[in-house]
C-alpha positions in Angstrom: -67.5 229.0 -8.0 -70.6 227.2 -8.5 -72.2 228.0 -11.6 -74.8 231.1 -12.4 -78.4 230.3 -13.1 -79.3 231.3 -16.9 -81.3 234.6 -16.9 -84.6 235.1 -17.9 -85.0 236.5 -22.2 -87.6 240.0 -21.7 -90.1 237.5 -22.9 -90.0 235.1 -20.5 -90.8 237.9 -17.8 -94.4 238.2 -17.4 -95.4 242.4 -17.3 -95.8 243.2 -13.9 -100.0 244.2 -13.0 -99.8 247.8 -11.4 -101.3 248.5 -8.2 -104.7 250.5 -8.3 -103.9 254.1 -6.5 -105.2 254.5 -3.5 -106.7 257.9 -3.8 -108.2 256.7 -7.0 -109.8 253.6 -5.7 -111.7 255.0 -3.1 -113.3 257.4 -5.9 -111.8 260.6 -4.8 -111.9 263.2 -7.7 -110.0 266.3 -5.9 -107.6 266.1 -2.7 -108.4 268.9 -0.2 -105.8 270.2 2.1 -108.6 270.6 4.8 -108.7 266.8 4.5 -105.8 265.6 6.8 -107.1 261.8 7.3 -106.5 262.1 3.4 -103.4 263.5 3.9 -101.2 262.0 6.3 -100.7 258.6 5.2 -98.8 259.8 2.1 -96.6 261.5 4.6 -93.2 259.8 6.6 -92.4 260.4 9.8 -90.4 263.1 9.2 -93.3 264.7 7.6 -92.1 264.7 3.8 -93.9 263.4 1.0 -93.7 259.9 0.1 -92.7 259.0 -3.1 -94.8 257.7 -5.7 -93.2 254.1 -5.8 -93.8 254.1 -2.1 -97.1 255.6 -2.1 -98.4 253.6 -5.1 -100.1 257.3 -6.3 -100.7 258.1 -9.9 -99.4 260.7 -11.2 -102.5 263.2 -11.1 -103.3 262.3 -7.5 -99.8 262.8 -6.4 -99.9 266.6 -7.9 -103.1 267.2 -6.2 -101.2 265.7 -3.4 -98.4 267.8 -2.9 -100.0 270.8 -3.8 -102.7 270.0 -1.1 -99.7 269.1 1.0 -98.1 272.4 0.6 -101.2 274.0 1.1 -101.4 272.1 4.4 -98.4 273.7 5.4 -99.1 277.2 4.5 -101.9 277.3 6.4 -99.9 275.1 9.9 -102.5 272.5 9.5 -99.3 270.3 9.6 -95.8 270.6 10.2 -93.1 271.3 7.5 -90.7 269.2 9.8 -90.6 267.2 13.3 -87.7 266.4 14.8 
């Protein structure tokens, strides 16, 4: 077997920089569910909502997501499903 490279200490690693949130950075205080362009990138194509790791949300915006998302739903602005 050849032989393993050493790994890094904790300190060696440099912290990663976290990416800005998208919602966020275009200075959107409040997401409406009347606002599907808004919407429906943070949505797969199966029509669930994306993670935040995928979505690259912060935590406030990805409440106001879901609930806006569920709201969506209620009201059959979009799907709860496609197949």
């Amino acid at each position: 077997m050849p032989p393993r490279k050493p790994e890094k200490d904790a300190k060696d690693r440099r912290p990663r920089k976290p990416k800005p949130c998208p919602i966020c950075s275009q200075g959107i205080e409040y997401v409406d569910y009347k606002d599907l362009s808004l919407i429906k990138p943070f949505l797969n194509e199966r029509a669930k909502i994306k993670a935040r790791r995928t979505s690259n949300a912060c935590a406030k915006c990805q409440a106001q997501l879901a609930a806006a998302v569920k709201n969506a739903r209620e009201m059959a602005l979009i799907p709860y499903t496609t197949r």
